[in-house]
C-alpha positions as CSV (number, residue, x, y, z in Angstrom):
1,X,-1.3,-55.7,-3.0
2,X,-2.0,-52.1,-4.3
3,X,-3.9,-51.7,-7.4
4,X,-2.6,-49.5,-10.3
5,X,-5.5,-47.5,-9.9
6,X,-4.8,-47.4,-5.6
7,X,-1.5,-46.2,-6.6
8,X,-2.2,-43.7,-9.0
9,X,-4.6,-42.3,-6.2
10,X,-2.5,-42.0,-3.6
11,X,0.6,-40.4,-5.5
12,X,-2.0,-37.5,-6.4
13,X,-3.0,-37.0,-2.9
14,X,0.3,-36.9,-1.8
15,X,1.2,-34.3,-4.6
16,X,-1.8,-32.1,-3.2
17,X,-0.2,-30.7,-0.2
18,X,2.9,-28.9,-2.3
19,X,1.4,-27.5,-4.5
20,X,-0.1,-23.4,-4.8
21,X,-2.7,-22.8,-3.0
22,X,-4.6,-22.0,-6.2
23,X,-3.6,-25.5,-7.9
24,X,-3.9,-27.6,-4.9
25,X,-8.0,-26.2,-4.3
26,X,-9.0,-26.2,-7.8
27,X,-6.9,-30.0,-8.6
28,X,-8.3,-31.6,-4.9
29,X,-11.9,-30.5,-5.8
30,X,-11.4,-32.1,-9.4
31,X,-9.7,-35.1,-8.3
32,X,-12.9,-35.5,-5.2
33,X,-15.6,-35.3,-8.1
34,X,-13.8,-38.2,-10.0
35,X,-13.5,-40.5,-6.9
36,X,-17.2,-39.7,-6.3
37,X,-18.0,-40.9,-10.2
38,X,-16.2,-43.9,-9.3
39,X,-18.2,-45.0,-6.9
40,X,-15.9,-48.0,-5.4
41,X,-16.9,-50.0,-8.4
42,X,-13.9,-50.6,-11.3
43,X,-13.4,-47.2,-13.5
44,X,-14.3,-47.9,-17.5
45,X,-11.5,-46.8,-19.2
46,X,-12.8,-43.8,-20.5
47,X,-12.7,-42.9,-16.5
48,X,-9.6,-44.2,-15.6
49,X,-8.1,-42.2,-18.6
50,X,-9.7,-39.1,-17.0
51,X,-8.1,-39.7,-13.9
52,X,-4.7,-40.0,-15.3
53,X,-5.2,-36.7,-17.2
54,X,-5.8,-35.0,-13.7
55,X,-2.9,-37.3,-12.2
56,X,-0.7,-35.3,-15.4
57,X,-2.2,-31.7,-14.7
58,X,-1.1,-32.3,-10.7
59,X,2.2,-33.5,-12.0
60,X,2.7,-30.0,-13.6
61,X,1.2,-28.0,-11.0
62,X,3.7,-29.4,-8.7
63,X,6.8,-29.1,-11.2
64,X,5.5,-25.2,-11.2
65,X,5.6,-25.0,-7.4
66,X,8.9,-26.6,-7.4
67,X,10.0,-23.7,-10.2
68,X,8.6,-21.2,-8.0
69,X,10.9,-22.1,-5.0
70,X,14.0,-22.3,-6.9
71,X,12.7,-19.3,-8.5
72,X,12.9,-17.0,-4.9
73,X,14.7,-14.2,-5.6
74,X,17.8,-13.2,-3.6
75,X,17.3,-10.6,-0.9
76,X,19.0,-7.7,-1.2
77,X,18.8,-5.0,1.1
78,X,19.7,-1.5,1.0
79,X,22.5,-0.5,4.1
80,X,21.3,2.1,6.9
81,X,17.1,1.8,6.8
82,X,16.1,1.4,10.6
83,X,14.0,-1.3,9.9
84,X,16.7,-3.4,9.2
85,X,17.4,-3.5,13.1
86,X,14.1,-5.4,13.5
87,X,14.7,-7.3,11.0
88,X,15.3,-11.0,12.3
89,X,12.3,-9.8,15.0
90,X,9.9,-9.3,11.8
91,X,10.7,-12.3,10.2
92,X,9.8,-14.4,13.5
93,X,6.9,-12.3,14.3
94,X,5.9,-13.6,10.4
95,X,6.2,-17.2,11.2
96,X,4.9,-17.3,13.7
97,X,1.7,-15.4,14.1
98,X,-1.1,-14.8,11.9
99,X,-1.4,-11.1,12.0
100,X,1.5,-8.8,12.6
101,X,0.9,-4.8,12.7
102,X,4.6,-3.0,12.1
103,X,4.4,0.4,13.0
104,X,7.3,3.0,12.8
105,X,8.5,6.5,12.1
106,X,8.2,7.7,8.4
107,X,11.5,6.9,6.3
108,X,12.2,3.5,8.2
109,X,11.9,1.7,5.6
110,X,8.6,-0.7,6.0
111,X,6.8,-0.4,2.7
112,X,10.2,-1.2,0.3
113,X,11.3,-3.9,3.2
114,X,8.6,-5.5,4.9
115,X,7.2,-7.7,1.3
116,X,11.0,-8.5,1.1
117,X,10.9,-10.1,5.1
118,X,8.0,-12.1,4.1
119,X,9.8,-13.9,1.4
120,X,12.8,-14.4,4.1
121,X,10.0,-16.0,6.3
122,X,9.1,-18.5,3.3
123,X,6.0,-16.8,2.3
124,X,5.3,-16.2,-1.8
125,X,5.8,-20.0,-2.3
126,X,2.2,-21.1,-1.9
127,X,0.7,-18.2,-3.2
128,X,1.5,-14.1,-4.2
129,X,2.3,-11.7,-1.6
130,X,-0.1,-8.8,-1.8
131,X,0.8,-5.5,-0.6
132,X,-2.2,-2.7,-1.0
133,X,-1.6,1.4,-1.1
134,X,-4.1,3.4,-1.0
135,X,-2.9,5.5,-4.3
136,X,-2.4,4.3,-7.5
137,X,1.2,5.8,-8.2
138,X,2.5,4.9,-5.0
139,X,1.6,1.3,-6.2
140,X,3.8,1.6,-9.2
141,X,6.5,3.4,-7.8
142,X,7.5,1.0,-5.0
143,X,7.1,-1.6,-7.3
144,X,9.6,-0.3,-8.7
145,X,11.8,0.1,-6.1
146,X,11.6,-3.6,-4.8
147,X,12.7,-4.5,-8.2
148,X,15.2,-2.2,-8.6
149,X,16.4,-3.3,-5.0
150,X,16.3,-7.1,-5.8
151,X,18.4,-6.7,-9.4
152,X,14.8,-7.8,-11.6
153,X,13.0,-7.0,-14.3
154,X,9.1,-5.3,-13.2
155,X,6.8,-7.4,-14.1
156,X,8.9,-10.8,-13.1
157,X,9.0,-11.4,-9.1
158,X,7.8,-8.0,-8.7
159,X,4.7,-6.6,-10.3
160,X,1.8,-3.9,-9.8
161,X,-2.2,-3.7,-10.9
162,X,-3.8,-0.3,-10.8
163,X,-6.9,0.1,-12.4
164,X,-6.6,-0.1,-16.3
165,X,-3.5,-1.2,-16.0
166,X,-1.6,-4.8,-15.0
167,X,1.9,-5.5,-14.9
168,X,1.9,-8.4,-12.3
169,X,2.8,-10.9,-15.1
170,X,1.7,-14.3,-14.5
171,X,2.2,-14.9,-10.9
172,X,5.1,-12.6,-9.1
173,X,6.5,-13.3,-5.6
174,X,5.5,-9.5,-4.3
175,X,2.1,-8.0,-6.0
176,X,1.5,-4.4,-5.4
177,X,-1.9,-2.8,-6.1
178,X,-4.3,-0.6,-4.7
179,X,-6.5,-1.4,-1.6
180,X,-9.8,-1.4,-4.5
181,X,-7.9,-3.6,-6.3
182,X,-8.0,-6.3,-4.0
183,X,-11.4,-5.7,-3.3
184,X,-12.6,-6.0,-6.9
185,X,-10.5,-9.4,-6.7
186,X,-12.6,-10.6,-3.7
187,X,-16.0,-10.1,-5.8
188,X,-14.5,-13.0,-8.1
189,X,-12.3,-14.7,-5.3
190,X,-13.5,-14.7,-1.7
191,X,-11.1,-17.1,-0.7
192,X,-8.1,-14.9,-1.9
193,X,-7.1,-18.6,-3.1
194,X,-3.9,-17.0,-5.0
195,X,-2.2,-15.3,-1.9
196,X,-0.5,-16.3,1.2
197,X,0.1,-13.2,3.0
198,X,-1.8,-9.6,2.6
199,X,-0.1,-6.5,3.3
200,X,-2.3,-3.2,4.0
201,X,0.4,-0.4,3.8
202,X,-0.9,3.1,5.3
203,X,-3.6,1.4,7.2
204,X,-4.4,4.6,9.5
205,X,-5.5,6.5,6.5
206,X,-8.8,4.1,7.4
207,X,-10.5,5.1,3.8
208,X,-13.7,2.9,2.9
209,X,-11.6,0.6,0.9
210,X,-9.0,0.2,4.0
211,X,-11.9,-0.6,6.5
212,X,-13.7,-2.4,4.0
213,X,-10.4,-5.0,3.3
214,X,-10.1,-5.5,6.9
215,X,-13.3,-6.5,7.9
216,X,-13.2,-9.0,4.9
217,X,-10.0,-10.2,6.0
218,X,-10.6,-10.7,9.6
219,X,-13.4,-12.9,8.5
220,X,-11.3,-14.7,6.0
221,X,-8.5,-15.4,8.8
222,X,-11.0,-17.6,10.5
223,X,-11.3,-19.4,7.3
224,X,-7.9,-19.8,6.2
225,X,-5.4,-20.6,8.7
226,X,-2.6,-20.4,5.7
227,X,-3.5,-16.5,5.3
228,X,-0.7,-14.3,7.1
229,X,-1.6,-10.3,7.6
230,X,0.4,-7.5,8.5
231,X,-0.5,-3.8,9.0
232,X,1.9,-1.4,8.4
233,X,1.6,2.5,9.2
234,X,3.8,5.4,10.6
235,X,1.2,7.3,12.4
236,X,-1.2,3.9,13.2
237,X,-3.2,3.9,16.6
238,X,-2.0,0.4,17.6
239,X,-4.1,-0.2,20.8
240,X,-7.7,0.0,18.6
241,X,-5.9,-2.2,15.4
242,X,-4.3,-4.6,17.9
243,X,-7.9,-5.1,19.8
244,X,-9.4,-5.4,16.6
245,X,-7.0,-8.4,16.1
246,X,-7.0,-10.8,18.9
247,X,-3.4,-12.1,19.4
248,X,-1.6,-9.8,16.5
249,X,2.4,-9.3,17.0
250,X,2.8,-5.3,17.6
251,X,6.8,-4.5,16.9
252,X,8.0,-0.6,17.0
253,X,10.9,0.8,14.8
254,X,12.3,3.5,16.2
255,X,14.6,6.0,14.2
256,X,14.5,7.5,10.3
257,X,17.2,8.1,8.2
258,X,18.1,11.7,8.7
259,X,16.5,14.6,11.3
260,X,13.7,16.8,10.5
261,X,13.4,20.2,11.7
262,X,9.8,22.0,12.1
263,X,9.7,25.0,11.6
264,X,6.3,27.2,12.3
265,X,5.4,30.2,9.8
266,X,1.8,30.9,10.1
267,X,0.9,33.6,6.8
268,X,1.1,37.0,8.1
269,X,-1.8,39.2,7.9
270,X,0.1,42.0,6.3
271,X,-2.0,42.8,2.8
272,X,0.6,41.1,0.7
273,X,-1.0,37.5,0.7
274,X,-4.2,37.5,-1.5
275,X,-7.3,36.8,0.9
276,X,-8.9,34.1,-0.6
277,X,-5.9,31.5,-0.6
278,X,-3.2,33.0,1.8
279,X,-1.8,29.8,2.5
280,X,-0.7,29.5,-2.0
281,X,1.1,33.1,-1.6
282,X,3.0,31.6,2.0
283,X,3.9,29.0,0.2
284,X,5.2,30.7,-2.8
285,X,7.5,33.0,-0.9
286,X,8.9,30.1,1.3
287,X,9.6,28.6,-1.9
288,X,11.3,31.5,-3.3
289,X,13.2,32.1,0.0
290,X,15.4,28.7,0.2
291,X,16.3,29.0,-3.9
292,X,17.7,32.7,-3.0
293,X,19.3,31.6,0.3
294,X,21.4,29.0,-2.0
295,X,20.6,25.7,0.3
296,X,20.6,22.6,-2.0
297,X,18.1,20.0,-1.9
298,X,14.6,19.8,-4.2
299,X,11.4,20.8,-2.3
300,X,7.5,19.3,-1.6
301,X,4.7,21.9,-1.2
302,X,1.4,20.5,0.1
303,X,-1.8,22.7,-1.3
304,X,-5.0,21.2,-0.6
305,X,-6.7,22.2,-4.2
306,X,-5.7,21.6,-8.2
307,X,-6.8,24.9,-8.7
308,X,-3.6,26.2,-5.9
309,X,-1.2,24.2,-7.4
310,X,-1.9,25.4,-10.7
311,X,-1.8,28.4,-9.2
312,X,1.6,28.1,-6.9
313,X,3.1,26.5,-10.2
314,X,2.6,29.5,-12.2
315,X,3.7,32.0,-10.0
316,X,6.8,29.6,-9.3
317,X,7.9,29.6,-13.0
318,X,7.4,33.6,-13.3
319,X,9.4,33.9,-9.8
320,X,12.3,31.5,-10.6
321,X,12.4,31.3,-14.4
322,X,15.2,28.2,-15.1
323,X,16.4,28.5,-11.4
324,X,13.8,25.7,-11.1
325,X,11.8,23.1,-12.4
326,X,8.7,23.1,-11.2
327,X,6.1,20.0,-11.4
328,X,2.6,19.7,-10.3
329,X,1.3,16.3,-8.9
330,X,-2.7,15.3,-8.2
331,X,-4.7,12.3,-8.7
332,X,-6.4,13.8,-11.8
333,X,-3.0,14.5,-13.3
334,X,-1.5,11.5,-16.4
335,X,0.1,9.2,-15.3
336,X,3.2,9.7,-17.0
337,X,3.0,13.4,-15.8
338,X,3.0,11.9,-12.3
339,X,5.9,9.8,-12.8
340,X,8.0,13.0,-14.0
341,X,8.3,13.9,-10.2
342,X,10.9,11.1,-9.8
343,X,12.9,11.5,-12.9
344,X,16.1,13.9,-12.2
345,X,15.5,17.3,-13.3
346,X,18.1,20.0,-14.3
347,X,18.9,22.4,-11.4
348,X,16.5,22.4,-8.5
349,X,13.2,20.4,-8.8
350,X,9.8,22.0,-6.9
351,X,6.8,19.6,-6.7
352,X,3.6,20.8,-5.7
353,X,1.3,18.4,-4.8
354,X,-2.0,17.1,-2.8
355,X,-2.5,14.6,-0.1
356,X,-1.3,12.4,-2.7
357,X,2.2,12.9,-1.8
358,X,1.6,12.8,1.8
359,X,2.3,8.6,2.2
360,X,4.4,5.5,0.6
361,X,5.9,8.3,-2.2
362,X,9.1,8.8,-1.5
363,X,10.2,11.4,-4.3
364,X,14.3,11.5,-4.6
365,X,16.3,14.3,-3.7
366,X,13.3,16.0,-1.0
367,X,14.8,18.1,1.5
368,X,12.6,20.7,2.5
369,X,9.0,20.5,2.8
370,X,6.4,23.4,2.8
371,X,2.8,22.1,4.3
372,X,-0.4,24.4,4.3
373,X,-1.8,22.2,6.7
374,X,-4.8,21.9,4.5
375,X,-6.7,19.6,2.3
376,X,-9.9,18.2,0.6
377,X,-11.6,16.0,3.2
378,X,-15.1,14.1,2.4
379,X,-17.8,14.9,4.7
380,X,-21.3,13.8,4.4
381,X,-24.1,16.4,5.6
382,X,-26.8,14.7,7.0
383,X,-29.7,17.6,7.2
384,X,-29.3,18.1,3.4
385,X,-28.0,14.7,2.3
386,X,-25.2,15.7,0.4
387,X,-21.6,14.9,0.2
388,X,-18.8,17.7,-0.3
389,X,-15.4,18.2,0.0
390,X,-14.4,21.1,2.1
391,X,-11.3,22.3,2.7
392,X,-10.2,21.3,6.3
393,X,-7.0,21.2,8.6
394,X,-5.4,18.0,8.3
395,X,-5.1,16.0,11.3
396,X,-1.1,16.0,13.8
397,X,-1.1,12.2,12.2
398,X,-1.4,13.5,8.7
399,X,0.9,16.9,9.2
400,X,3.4,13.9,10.6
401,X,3.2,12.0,7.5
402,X,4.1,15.4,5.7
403,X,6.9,15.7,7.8
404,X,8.3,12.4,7.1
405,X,8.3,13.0,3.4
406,X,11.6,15.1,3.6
407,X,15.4,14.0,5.4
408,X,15.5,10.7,3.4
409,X,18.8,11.9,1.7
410,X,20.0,14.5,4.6
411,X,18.5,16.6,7.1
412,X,15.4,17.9,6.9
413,X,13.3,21.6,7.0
414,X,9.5,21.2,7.5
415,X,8.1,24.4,7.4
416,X,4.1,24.7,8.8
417,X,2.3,27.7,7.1
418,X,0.8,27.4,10.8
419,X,1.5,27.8,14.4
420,X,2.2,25.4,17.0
421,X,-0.6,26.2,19.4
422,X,-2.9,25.0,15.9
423,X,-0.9,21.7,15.5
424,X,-1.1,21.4,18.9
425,X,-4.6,21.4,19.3
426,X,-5.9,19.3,16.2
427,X,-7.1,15.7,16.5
428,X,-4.2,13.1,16.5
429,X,-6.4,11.2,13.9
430,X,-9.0,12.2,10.8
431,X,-12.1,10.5,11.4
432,X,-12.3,7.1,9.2
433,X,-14.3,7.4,6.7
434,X,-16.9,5.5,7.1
435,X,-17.6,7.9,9.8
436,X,-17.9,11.0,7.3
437,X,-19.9,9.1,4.9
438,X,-23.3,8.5,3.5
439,X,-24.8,4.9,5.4
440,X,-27.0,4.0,2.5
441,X,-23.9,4.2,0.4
442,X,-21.7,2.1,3.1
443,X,-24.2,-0.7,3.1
444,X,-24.9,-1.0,-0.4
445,X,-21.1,-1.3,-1.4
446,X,-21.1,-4.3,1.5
447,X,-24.1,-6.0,-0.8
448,X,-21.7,-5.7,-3.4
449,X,-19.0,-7.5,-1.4
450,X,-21.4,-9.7,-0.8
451,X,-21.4,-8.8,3.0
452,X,-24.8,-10.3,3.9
453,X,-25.5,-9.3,7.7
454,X,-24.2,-5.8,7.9
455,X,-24.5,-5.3,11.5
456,X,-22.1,-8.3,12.3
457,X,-19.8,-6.9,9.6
């Protein structure tokens, strides 16, 4: 006949299984350390009243996990997103693979859509979904916009962390934060103990943190069989991820919302243009040209500097007056001063902005775009060992991605301060960046990872 004490051991261990991922690691450990204090000989009752405490804290843990599942939120999604054609595809793809790399024109909707898939495919139970960007307001922003699409309150099944500040509350279905973020976490959690599935959004950007997360996941997917990891990019070179990933699900969307036009309109060499930063006065007048041809629709310059857009700003305002309202947007720049590019503005709104803008920020109301074709790149010079940050031609992938940020509410106008013959001929890809940078720097922030044998890494 079982023993009280028999019993009470085998009720925990079958409680184990269901419970977080978190919970069930930190709870088995504690209940294998008492079992080894027993020793097969008869618990004092100081031991046995031990054992009941843990049986109690396994008791909550799985009354939490049970909360958490009738705490799923309903999936809502928005009508007309391509994405949603693949849908039921995705969600399969999710259950039944380990790694799944989505890739698909800009505007289909993967970053707002694919997090929600996951929960359809009954991840977020055992753990948080993740979801990394590679800028810190495009973290908050689609946060945003999955809670706003599933009817909750930030902060609640939705949540962000950016550095200096959390909102992910306590443990939300869908976590969004930047790809450092989730590095920092690995420092004090290798195991990634409190998620199930990992999203790297904008993966082709391949930025030190990017490559960094992926060759400390594709180690951790040997380890952790539970782990699920999807790659998501519009302008991703599937073939090298795909390798990189023995047996990884690879499913296209085809289509975006609305048409974009491309228009070419290199600056003309005609004396007007100041010589130092033609591409700040060709952008200007573009501007200026759609507000006096009467078209409606808000419009995204791309300048590769703070100083130009400073610049383009004030010659803007002293153009247009209150025809327009016209908004900067850089990393430097407040955060609250970033987030005023998605708040309505009175007549025509003009943001002019970085690379920042150039992936996962979809700001409301874009239809025309204006791209230099420029912008700060981080090159390390190996004969005098220094780091700078030129001003270079961005790559077809990157002008794409520019492209894409326009005809999300109707069709587009994408006009290149450039010619076809350049676009033409520039690399489909940027280098990644661990390519451009400084190797003693490389290997040092993979002792800090605690990457041991760098070569295998």
């Amino acid at each position: 006949m079982e023993s009280t004490l028999d019993s009470l051991i085998r009720r925990m261990r079958q409680s184990l299984p269901h419970l977080m991922r978190k919970d069930r690691i930190a709870l088995s450990s504690s209940l294998q350390r008492r079992l080894r204090a027993l020793g097969g000989h008869d618990p004092s009752d100081a031991k046995l009243r031990d054992l009941r405490n843990l049986a109690d804290r396994i008791r909550a843990a799985a009354e939490k996990a049970n909360a958490r599942k009738a705490a799923r939120p309903v999936l809502r999604y928005p009508p007309s997103l391509p994405i949603l054609a693949r849908r039921g595809e995705i969600v399969a793809a999710i259950s039944s693979h380990q790694v799944v790399i989505v890739t698909g024109e800009t505007g289909s909707g993967k970053t707002t859509q694919i997090p929600k898939f996951c929960i359809e495919a009954g991840r977020g139970l055992r753990g948080m979904i993740g979801c990394t960007q590679p800028r810190r307001v495009a973290a908050v922003t689609i946060a945003q916009r999955i809670a706003e699409e599933l009817g909750d309150t930030l902060g609640r099944s939705v949540g962000y962390k950016i550095r200096f500040e959390d909102r992910s509350g306590k443990e939300p279905f869908i976590k969004l934060m930047t790809d450092g973020v989730l590095l920092m976490e690995m420092q004090s959690d290798p195991f990634l103990n409190s998620y199930d599935t990992i999203i790297i959004d904008e993966a082709h950007e391949r930025s030190l943190n990017i490559d960094f997360a992926f060759g400390a996941l594709k180690n951790l997917l040997t380890l952790r069989n539970d782990l699920k990891l999807l790659i998501a990019s519009a302008t991703i070179d599937v073939e090298k991820f795909a390798g990189a990933f023995d047996g990884a699900a690879v499913i296209e969307v085809s289509g975006r919302m609305y048409p974009v036009e491309a228009v070419y309109r290199p600056p003309q060499s005609d004396g007007e243009e100041d010589a130092d930063t033609p591409h700040v006065d060709a952008a200007v007048r573009a501007a200026c040209e759609i507000v006096a041809g009467r078209e409606s629709g808000d419009i995204l310059i791309f300048l590769p500097t703070e100083e130009n857009i400073r610049d383009a700003c004030d010659l803007l305002r002293g153009e247009l007056g209150a025809d327009a309202t016209v908004l900067p947007l850089f990393a430097r720049l407040a955060a609250g001063e970033q987030r005023r590019v998605f708040q309505e503005a009175p007549g025509r709104k003009i943001v002019v902005a970085t690379n920042i803008a150039e992936t996962s920020l979809t700001i409301p109301g874009i239809r025309f775009v204006i791209d230099s074709g420029l912008a700060r790149i981080s090159v390390y010079n190996a004969r005098s060992r220094t780091t700078s940050l030129p001003i270079r031609p961005v790559s077809r992938s990157s002008a794409d991605q520019r492209k894409g940020r326009c005809g999300r509410v109707r069709d587009g106008i994408c006009i290149r301060l450039y010619d076809e013959e350049d676009y033409l001929s520039r690399p489909q890809y940027l280098a990644p960046e661990i390519l451009r940078s400084n190797l003693s720097e490389v290997v040092l922030r993979m002792l800090r990872l605690g990457v041991r044998d760098v070569y295998a890494f």
